[in-house]
N, C-alpha and C positions, 0 to 999 in steps of 0.2 A: 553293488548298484544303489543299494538304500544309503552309501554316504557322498555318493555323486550327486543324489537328490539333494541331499540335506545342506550341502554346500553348495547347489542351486538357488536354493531356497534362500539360505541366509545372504548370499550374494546378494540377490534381490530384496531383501530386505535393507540389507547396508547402502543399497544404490536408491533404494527411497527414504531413508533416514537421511542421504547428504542432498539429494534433491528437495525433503521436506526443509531441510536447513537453510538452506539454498533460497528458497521462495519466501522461507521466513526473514532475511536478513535484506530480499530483496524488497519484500514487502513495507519493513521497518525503515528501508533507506527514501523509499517513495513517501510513506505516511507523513516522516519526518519532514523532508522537505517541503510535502504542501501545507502543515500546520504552520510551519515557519511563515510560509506565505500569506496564509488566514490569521494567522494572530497579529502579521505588522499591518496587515489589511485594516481588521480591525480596528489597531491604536491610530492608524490613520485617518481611519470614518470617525473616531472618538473627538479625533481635532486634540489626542494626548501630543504630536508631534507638531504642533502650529493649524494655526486656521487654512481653511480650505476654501476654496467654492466651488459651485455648482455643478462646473463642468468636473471636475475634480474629481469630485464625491461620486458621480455618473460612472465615471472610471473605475472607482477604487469600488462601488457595488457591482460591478463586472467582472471585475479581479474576484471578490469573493464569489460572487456564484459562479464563476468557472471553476475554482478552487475547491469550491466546498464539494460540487459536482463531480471534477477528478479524484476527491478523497473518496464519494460515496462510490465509484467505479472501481478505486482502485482497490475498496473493502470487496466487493462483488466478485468481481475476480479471483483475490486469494482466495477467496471462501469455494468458488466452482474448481480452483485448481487444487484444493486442498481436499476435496472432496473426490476429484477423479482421482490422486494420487493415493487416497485413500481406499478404492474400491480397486490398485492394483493388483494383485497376486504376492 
């Protein structure tokens, strides 16, 4: 009986090790991509890529604060998912 447990146990441990992986590699493929977005953002408001105007610039600080807002949400989230995943059995 005690090694039906034991390999219960580990079962579920190995099934929250590749979920924990899982969310981390999901997480890293989200972050990355909206940095990507924020940093050409950025060099765009900088005017490093050519001059802009006004309507322009309106746009490209709408791009960032949706951007920066999805990065801050999509930190929020690992953080509660990695927290339930953590409080499993």
């Amino acid at each position: 009986m005690e090694l039906v447990t034991h390999k219960t146990v580990s079962g579920t441990q190995e099934e929250n090790s590749a979920d924990s992986e899982n969310l981390d590699k999901i997480a890293h493929d989200i972050r990355s991509s909206v940095n990507i977005i924020v940093g050409y953002t950025q060099l765009m408001l900088d005017q490093t890529t050519g001059k802009i105007n006004a309507r322009q610039r309106r746009a490209l600080q709408d791009i960032l604060k949706s951007s920066t807002r999805l990065h801050d949400l999509t930190d929020t989230v690992i953080r509660r998912l990695d927290g339930i995943s953590e409080k499993k059995p």
